[in-house]
C-alpha positions as CSV (number, residue, x, y, z in Angstrom):
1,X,19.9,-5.0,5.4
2,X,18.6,-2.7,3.1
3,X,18.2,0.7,3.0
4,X,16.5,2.8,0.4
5,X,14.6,6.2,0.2
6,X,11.5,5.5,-1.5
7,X,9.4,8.9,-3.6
8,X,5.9,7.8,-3.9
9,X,2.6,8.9,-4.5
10,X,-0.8,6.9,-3.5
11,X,-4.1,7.5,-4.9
12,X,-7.5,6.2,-4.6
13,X,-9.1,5.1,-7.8
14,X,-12.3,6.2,-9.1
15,X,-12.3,2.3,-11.1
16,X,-10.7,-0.5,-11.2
17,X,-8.2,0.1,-14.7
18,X,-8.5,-1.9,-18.2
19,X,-6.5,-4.5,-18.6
20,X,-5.6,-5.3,-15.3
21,X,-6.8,-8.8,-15.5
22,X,-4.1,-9.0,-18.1
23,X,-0.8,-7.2,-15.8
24,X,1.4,-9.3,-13.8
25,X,0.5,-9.7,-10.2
26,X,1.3,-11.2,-6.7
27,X,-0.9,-11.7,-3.5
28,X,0.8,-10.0,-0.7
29,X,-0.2,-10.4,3.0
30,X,1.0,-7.8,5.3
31,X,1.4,-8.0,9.2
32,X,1.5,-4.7,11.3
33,X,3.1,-4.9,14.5
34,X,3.1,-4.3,17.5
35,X,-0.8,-5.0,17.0
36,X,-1.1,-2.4,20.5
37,X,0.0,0.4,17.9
38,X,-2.1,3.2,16.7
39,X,-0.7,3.2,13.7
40,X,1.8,0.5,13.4
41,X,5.4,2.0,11.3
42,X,6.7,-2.2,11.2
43,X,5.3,-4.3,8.8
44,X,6.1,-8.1,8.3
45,X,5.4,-9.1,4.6
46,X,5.1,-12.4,2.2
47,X,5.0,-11.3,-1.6
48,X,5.1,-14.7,-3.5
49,X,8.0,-16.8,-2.0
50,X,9.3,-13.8,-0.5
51,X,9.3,-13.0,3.3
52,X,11.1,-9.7,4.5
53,X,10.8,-7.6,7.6
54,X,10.7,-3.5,7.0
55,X,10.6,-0.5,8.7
56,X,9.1,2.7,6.6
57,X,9.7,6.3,8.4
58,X,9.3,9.5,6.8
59,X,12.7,11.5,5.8
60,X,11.8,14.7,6.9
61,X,9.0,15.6,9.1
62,X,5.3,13.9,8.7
63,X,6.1,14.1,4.8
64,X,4.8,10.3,3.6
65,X,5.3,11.0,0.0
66,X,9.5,10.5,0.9
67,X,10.1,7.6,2.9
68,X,13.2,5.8,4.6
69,X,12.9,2.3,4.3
70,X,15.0,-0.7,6.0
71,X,14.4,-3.8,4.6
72,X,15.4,-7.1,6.0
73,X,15.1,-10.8,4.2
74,X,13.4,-13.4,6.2
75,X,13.1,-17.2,5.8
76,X,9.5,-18.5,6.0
77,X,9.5,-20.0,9.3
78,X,10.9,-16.7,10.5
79,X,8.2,-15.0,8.9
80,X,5.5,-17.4,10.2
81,X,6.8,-16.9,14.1
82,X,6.8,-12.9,13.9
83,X,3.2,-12.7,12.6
84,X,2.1,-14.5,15.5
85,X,2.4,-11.8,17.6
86,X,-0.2,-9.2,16.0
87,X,-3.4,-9.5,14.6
88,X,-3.2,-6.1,12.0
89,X,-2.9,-7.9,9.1
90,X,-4.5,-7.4,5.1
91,X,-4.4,-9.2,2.4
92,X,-3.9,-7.6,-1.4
93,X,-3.5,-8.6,-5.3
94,X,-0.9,-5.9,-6.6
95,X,-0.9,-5.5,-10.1
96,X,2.3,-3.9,-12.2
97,X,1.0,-1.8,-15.0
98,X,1.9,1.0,-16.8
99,X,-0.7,4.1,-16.4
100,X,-0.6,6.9,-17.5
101,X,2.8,6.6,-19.2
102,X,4.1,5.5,-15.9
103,X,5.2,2.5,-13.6
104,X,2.2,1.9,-11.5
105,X,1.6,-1.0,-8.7
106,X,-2.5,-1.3,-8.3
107,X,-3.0,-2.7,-4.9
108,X,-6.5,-4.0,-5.1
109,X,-7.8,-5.3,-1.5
110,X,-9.4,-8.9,0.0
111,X,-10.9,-9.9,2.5
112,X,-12.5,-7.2,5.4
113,X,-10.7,-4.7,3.2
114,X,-13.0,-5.8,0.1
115,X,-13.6,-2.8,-2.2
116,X,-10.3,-0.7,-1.2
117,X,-8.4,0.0,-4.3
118,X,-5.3,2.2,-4.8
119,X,-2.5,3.1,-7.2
120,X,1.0,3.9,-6.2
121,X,3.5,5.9,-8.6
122,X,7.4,5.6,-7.2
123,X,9.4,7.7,-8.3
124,X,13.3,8.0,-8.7
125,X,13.4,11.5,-7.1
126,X,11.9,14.4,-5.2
127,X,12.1,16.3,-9.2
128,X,10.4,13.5,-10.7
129,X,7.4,13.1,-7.7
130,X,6.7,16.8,-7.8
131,X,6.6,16.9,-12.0
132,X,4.2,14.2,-11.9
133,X,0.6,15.4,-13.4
134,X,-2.1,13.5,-11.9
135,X,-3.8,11.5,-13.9
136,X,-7.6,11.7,-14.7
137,X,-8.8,8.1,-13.5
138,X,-7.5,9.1,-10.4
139,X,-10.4,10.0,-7.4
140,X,-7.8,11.6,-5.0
141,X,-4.0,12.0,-4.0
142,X,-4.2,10.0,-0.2
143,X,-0.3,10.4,-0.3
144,X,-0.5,12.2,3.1
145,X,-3.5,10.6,4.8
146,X,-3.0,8.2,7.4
147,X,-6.4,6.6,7.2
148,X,-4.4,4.8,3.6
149,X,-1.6,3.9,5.3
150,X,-1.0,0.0,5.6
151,X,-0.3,0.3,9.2
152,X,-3.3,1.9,9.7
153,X,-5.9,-0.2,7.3
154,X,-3.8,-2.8,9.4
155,X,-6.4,-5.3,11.2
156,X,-9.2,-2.7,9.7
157,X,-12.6,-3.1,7.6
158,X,-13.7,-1.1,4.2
159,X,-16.5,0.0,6.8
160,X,-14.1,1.4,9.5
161,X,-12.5,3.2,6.7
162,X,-15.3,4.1,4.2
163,X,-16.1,7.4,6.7
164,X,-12.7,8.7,6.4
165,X,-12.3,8.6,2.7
166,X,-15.8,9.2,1.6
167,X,-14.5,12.8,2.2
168,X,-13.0,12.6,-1.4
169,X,-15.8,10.5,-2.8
170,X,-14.8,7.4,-2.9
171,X,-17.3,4.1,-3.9
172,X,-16.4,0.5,-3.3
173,X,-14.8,-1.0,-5.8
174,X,-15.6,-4.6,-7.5
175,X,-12.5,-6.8,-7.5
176,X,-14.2,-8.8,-10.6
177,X,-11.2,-10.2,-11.5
């Protein structure tokens, strides 16, 4: 199993970057479970040929920006058994790109999630998450709001989400891509 503390920071974008058609990129789908969960901390995913089982809890306190996370490798049949026990699901493009000067993953959302689209910065420690300027083509830092987090937009529409994060004034995005 691994084990890693992951320094992040999650933002909701004002528009969908240049270049992006252009970055590398893989569909993820993510399964939140148990699907009876408010908010869902357990998250089954497939990236690619990939299939892994994690478990994400903050380090200290309510504090999302530093996270624990357990990480276990799954084969696909595995996978395939686990997600049939919730219904909290999404489905995403992530794009790798460099913004800003900076490693950036630019999850861009399908499906009832259509016109969600955030940027994630990691980090390699507290020092370098807290010197991190935001960028301008950034709408908002959502680091520390729930109504972002996967197991939350778990099993979720854009339209059971758009009235918590109008708040920073946030548009649907096009996914023309």
């Amino acid at each position: 199993m691994a084990t890693e503390i992951e320094y992040e920071k999650t933002y909701l974008l004002k528009s969908i970057p240049d270049g992006i058609a252009k970055a590398k990129s893989v569909i993820i789908r993510d399964v939140l479970v148990p699907d009876t969960a408010y908010h869902p901390h357990l998250r089954l995913r497939n990236r690619g040929d990939d299939y892994m089982i994690t478990k994400k809890c903050p380090v200290s306190g309510a504090d999302s920006s530093v996270m624990y996370e357990y990480t276990i490798e799954l084969e696909k049949e595995e996978f395939n058994a686990l997600t049939s026990c919730s219904t909290k699901d999404f489905v995403k493009t992530r794009y790798f790109m460099v913004l800003a000067g900076h490693p950036a993953e630019v999850d861009v959302y399908h499906g009832k999630l259509e016109g969600l689209a955030v940027v994630d910065f990691e980090f390699n420690s507290e020092a370098e998450k807290n010197a991190f300027e935001t960028p301008d083509f950034v709408l908002a830092d959502v680091t520390q709001d729930e109504s972002i987090a996967g197991g939350f937009l778990a099993g979720k529409s854009i339209d059971d989400i758009m009235p918590l994060i109008e708040k920073y004034g946030y548009k649907k995005l096009g996914s023309n891509l």
